[in-house]
MARGUMI-869720 format. One record per residue: residue in one letter; x, y, z of N, C-alpha, C in turn; residue number from 1. Coordinates in Angstrom, 2 decimals. Layout:
> resn,n_px,n_py,n_pz,ca_px,ca_py,ca_pz,c_px,c_py,c_pz,resi
> A,X,Y,Z,X,Y,Z,X,Y,Z,NUM $
...
***
This chain:
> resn,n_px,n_py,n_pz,ca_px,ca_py,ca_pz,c_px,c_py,c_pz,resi
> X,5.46,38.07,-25.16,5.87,37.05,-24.20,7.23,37.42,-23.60,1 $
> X,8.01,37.85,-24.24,9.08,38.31,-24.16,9.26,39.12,-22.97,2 $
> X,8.22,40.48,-23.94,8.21,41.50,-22.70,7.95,41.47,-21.51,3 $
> X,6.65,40.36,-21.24,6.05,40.13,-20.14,7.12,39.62,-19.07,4 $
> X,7.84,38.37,-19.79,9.34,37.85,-19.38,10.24,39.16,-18.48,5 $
> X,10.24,39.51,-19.45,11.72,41.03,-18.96,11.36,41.78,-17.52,6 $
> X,9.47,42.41,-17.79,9.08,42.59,-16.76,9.10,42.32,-15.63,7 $
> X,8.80,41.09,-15.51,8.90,39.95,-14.21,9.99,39.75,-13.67,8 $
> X,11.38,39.71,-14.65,12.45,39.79,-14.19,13.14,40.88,-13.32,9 $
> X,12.73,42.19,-14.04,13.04,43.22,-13.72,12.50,43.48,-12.17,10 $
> X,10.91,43.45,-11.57,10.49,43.22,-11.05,11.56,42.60,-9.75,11 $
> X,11.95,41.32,-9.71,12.14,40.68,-8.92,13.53,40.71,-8.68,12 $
> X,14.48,41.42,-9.71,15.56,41.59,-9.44,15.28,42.62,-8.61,13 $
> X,14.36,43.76,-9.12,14.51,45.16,-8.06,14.33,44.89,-6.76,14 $
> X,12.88,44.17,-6.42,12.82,43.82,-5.07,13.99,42.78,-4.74,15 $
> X,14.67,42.26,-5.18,16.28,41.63,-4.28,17.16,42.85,-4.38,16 $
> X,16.98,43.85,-5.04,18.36,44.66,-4.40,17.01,45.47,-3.62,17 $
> X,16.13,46.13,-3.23,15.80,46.80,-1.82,15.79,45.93,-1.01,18 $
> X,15.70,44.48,-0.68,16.15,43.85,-0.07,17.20,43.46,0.63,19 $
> X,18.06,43.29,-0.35,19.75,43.57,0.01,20.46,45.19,1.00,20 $
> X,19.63,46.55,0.45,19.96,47.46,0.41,19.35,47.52,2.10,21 $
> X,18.50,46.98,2.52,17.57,47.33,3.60,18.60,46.22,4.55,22 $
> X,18.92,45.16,4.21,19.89,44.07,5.25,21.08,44.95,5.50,23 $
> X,21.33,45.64,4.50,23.40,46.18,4.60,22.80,47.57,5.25,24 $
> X,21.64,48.12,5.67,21.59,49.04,6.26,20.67,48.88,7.99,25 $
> X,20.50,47.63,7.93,19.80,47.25,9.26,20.99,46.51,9.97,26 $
> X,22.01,45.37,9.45,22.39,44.47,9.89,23.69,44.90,10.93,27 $
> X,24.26,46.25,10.65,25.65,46.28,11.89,25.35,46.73,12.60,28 $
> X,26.40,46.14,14.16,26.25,46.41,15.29,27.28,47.47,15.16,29 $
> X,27.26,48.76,15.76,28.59,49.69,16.21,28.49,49.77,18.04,30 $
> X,30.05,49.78,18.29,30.21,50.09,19.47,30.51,51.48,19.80,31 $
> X,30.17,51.85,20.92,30.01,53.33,21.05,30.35,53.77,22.39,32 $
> X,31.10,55.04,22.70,31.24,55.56,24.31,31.31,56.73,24.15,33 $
> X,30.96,57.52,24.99,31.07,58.82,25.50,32.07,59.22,26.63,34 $
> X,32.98,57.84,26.95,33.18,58.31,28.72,35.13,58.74,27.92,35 $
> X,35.60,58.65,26.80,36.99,59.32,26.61,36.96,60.65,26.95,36 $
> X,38.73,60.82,26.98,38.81,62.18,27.46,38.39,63.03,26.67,37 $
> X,37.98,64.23,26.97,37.71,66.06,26.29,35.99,65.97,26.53,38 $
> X,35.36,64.62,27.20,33.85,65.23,27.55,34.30,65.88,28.98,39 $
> X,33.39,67.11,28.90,34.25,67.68,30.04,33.20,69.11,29.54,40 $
> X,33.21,69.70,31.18,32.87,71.34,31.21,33.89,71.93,30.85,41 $
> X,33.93,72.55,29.52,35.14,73.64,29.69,34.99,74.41,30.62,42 $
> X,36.78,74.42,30.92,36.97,75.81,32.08,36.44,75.04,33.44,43 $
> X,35.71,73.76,33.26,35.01,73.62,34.89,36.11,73.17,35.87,44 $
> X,35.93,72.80,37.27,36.95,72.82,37.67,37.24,71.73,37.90,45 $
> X,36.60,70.51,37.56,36.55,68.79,37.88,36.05,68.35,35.69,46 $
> X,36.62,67.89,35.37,36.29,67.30,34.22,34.72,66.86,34.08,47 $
> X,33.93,66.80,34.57,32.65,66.44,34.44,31.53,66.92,35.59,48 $
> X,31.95,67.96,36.55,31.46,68.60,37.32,31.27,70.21,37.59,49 $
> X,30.48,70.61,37.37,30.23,72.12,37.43,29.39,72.82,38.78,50 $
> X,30.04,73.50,39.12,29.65,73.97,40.33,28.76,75.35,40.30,51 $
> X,27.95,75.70,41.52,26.92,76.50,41.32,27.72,77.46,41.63,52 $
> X,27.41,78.76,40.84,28.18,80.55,41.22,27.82,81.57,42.44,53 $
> X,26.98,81.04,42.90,26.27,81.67,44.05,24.67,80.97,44.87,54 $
> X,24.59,81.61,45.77,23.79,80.64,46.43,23.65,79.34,47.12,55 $
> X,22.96,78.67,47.37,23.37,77.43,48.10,23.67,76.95,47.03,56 $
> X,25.35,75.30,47.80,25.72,74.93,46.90,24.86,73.30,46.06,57 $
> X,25.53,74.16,44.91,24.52,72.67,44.04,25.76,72.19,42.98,58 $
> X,25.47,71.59,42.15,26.15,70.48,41.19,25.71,70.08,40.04,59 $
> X,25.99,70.01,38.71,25.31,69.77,37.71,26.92,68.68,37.27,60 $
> X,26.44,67.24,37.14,27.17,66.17,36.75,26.81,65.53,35.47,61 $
> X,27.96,65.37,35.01,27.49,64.68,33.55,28.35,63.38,34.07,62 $
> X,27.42,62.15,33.60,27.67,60.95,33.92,27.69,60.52,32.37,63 $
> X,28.64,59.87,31.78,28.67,59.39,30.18,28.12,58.06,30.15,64 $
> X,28.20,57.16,29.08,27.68,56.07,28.57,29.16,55.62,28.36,65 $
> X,29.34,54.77,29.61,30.72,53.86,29.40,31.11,53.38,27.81,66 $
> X,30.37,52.45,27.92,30.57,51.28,26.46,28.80,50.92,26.16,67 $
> X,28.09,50.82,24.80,27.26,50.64,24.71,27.63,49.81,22.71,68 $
> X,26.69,48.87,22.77,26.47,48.36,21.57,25.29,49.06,20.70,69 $
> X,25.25,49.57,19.47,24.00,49.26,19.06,23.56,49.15,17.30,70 $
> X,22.62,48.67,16.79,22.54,48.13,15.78,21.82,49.69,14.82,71 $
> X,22.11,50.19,13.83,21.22,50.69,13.20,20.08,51.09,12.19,72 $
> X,19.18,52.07,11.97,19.00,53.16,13.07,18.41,52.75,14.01,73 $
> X,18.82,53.36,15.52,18.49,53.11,16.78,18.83,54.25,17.67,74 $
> X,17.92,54.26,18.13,17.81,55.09,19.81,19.26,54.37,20.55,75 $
> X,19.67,55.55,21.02,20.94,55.26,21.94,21.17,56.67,23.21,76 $
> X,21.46,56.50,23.97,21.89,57.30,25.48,23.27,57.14,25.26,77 $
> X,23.21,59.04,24.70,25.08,59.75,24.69,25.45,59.72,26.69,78 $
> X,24.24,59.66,27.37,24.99,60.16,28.99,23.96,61.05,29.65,79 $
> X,24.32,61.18,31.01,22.96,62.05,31.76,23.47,62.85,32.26,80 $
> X,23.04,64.62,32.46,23.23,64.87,33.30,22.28,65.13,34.56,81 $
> X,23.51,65.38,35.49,22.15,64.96,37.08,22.74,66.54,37.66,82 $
> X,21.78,67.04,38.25,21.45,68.11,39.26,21.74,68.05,40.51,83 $
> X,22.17,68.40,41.47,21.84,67.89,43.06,22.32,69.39,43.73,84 $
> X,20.85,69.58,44.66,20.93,70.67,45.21,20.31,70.02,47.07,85 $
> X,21.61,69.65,47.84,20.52,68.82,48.74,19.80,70.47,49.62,86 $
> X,20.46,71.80,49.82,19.64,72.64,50.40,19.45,73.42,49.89,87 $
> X,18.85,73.11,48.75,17.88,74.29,47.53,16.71,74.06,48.36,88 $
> X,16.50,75.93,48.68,14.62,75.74,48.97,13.61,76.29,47.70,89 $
> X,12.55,76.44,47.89,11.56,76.58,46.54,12.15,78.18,45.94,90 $
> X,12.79,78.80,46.60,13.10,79.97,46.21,14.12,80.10,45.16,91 $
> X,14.33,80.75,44.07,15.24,80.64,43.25,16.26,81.41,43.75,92 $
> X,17.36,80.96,44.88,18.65,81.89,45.08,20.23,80.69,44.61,93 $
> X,19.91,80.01,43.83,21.04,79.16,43.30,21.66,79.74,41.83,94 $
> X,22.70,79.95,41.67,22.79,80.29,40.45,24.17,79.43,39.35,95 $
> X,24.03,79.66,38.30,24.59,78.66,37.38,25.12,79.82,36.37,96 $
> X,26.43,80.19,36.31,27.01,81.18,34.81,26.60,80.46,33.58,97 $
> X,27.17,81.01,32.68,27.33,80.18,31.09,28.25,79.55,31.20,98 $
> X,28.08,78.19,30.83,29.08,77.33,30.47,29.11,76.83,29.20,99 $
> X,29.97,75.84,28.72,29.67,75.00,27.49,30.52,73.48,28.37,100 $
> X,29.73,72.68,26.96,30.26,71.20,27.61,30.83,70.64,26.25,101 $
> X,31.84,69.66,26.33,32.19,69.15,25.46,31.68,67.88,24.98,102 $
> X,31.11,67.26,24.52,30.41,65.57,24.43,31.20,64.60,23.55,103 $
> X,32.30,64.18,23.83,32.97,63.71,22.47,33.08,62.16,22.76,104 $
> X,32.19,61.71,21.47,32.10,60.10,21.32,32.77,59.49,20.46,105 $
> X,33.07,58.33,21.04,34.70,57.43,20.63,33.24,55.98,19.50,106 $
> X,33.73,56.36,18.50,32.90,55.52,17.85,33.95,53.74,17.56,107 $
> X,33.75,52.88,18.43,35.21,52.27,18.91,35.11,51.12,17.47,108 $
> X,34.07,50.55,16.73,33.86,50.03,16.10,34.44,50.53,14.54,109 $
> X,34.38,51.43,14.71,35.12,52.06,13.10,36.40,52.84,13.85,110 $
> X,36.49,53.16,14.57,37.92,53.57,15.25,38.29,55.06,14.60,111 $
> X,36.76,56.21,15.50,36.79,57.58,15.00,36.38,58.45,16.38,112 $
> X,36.83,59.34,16.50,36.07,60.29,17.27,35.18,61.03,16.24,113 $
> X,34.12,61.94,17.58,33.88,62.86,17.30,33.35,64.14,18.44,114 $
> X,33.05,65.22,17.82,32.68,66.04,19.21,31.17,66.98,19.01,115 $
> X,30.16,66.33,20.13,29.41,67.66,20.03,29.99,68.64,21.20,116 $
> X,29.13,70.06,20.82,29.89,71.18,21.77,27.74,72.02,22.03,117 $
> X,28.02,71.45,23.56,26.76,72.58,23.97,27.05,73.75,24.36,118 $
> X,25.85,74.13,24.29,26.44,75.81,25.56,25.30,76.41,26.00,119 $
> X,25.28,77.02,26.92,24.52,77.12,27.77,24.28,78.21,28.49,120 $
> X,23.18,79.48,28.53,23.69,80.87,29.51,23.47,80.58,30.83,121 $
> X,23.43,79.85,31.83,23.72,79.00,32.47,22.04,79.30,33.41,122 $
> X,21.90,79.60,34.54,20.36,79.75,35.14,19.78,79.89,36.48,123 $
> X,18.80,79.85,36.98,18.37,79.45,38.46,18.27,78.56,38.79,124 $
> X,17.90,78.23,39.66,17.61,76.68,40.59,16.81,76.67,41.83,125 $
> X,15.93,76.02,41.79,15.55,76.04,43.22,14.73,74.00,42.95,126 $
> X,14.15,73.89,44.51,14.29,72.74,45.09,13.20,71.79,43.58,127 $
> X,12.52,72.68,43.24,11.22,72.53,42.11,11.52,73.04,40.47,128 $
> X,12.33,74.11,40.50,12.47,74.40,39.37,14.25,74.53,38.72,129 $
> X,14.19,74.58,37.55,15.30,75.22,36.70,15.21,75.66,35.63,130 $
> X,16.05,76.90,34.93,16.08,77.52,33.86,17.23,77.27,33.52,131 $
> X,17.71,75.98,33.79,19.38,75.61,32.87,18.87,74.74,31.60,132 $
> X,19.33,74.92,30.07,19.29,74.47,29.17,20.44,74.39,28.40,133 $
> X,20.76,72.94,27.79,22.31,73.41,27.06,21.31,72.95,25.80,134 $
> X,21.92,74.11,24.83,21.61,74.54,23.74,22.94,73.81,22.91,135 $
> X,22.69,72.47,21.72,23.94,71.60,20.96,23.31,72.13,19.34,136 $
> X,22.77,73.13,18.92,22.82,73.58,17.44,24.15,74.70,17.07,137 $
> X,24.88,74.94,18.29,26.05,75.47,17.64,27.33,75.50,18.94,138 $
> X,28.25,75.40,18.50,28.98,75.79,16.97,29.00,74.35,16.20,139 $
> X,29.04,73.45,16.99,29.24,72.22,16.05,28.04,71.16,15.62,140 $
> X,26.65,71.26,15.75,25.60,70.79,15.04,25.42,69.89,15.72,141 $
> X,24.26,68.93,15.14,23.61,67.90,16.10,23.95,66.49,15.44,142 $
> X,25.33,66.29,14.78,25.40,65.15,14.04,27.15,65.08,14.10,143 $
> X,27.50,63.77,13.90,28.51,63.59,13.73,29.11,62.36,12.91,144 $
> X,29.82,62.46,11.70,30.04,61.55,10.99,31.02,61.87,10.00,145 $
> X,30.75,61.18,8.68,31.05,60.73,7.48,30.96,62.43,7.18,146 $
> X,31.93,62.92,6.74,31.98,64.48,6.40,31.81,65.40,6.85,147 $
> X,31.47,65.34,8.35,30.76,66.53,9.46,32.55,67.20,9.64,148 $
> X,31.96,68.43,10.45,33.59,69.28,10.69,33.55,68.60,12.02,149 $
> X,32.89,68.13,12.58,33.46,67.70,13.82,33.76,66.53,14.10,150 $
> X,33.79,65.62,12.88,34.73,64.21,13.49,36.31,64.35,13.44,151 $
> X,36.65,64.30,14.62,37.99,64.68,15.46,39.48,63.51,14.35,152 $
> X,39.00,62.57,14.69,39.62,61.10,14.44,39.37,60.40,13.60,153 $
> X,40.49,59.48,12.97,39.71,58.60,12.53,38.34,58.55,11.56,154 $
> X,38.44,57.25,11.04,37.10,57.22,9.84,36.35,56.59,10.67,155 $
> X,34.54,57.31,10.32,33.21,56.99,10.74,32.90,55.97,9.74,156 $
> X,33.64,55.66,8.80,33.31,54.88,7.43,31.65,55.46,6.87,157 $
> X,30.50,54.37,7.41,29.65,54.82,7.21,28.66,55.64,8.42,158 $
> X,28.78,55.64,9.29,28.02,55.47,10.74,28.03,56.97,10.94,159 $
> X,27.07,57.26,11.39,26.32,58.51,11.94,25.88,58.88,13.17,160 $
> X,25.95,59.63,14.14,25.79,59.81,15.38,24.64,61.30,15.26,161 $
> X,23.42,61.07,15.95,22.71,62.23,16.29,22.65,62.82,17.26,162 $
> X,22.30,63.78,17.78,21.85,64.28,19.00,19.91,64.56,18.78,163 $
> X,19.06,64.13,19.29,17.93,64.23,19.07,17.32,65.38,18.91,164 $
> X,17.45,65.95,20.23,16.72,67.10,20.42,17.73,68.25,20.63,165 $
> X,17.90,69.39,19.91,18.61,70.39,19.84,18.58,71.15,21.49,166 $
> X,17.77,71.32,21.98,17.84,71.78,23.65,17.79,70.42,24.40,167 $
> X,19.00,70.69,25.52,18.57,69.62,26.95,18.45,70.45,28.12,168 $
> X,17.12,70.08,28.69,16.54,70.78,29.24,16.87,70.04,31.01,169 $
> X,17.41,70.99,31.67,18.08,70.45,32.82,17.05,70.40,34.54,170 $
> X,16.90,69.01,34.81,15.81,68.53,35.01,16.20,69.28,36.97,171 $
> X,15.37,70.09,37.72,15.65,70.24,39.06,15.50,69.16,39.67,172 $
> X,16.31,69.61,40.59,16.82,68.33,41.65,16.19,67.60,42.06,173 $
> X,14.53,68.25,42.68,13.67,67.08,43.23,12.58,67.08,42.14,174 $
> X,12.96,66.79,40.75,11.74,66.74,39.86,12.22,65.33,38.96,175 $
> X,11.34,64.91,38.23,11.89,63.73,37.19,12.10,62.38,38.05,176 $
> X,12.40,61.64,37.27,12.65,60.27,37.81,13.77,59.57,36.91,177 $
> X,15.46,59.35,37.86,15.25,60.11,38.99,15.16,61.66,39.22,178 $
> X,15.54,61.97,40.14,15.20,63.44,40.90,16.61,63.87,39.90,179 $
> X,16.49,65.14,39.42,17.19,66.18,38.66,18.00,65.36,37.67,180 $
> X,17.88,64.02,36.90,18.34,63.14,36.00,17.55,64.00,34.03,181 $
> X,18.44,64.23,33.49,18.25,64.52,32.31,19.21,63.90,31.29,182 $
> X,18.60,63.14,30.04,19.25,62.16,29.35,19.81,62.91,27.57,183 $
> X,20.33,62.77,27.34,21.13,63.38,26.32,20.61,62.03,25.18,184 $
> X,19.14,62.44,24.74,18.97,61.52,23.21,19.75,61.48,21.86,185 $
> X,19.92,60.37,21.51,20.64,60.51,20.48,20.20,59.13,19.61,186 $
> X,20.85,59.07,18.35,20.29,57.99,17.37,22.22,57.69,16.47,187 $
> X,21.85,57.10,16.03,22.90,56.08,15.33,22.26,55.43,13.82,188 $
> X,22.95,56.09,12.73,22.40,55.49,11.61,23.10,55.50,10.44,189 $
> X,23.17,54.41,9.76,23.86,54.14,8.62,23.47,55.26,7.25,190 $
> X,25.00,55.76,6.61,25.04,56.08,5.35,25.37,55.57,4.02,191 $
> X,24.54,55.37,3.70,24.37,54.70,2.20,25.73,54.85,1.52,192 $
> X,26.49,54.36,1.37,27.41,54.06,0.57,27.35,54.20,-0.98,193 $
> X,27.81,54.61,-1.93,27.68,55.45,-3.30,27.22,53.68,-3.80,194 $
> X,27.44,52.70,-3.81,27.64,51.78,-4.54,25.93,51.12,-4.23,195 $
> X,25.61,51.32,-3.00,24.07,50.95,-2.67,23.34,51.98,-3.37,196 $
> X,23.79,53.03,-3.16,22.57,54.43,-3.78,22.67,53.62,-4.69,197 $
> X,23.43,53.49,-5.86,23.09,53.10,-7.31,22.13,51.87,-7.36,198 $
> X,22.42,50.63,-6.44,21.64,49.73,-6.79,20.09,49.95,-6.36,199 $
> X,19.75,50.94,-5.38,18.52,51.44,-4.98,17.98,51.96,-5.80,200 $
> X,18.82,52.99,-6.86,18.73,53.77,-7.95,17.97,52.62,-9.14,201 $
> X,18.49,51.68,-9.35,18.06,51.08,-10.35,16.86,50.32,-9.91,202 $
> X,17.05,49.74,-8.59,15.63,49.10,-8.06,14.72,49.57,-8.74,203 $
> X,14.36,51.22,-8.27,13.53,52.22,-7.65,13.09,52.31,-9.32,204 $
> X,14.36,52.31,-10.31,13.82,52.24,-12.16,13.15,51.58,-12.14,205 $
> X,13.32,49.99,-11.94,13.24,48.79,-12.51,10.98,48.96,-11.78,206 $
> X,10.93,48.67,-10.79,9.80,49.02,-9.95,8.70,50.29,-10.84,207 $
> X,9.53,51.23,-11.19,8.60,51.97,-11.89,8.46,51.50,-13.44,208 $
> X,8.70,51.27,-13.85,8.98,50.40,-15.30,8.05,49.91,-15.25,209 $
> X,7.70,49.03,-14.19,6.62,47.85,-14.14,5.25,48.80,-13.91,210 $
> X,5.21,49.45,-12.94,4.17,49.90,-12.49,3.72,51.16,-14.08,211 $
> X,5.11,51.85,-15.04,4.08,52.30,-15.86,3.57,51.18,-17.05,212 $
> X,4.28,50.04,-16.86,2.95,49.25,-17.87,2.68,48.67,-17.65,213 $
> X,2.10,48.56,-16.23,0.47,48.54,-15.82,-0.47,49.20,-16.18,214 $
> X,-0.14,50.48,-15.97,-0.65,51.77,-15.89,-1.36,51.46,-17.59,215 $
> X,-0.40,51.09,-18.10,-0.12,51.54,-19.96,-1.21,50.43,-20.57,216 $
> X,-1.39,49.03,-19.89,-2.30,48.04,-20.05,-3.61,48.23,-20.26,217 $
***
């Protein structure tokens, strides 16, 4: 009777701490921007504008994410960049060097920077196509947080910043919707704090306990 007792207890304490553990990891809002200083083309000659190296002239703009709220984990928009070639014809005579870009987000809610760094061997262009891709798996990775080398500032406390997709693939001018618009995915997500692991830790006991004597019945 006893045992049966302990069981049940155990049981229902575990499911209140994954409960608990799942609220303290769903429930904060962080505020977030991309538009502080150092996002920027290195070397470019306008802080957020890069100009074409030859051929008719074109433009590759990075537009940031002013101020954005969001709760995590969640889908979030680091910023776009846009293309504009108004006399690109179908022919590929536009050209783009290597560049790199800087992406550095002001995590305003915990009061941290951080920086991704793309780069890019830069490409063609014409009115239909492009071979511009910025490549964010190096030097500084697709994450930024709680122990990464690239949080600049300040503590992330727990909060995590992704970049989704390791290539952004740079959309030509009259393609996409809108026309040459490419979005920089990213996610936002909480790190477990040493003091939750443990109580998850014991849940996750307590839960199997039960289930081996069932098993054992």
């Amino acid at each position: 009777m006893i045992t049966k007792h302990l069981f049940r207890t155990t049981t229902l304490t575990g499911l209140a701490v994954l409960t608990m553990v799942a609220g303290a990891n769903a429930g904060q809002i962080v505020s977030f921007t991309t538009y502080g200083a150092g996002t920027e083309f290195a070397g470019g000659v306008n802080s957020d504008v890069l100009n074409s190296t030859s051929g008719q002239i074109a433009t590759l703009t990075f537009t940031p994410d002013v101020s954005s709220d969001s709760g995590f984990p969640s889908g979030i928009d680091l910023g776009d960049f846009l293309l504009v070639c108004a006399t690109c014809t179908t022919s590929q005579d536009t050209m783009f060097s290597s560049f790199t870009f800087d992406l550095v987000i002001t995590d305003t809610t915990d009061n941290a920077t951080g920086e991704f760094v793309g780069t890019s061997a830069g490409g063609t262009v014409s009115s239909n196509s492009s071979t511009i891709q910025i490549d964010w798996t190096s030097p500084a990775g697709l994450q930024v947080g709680p122990g990464t080398t690239y949080a600049l500032s300040g503590s992330f406390n727990y909060t995590e910043f992704d970049i989704v997709s390791p290539i952004t693939l740079i959309i030509a001018p009259n393609s996409g919707t809108p026309p040459g618009d490419a979005r920089v995915q990213g996610q936002v997500n909480s790190v477990p704090e040493p003091g939750t692991l443990s109580l998850f830790a014991c849940a996750l006991f307590g839960l199997g306990m039960i289930r081996r004597k069932r098993l054992a019945a």
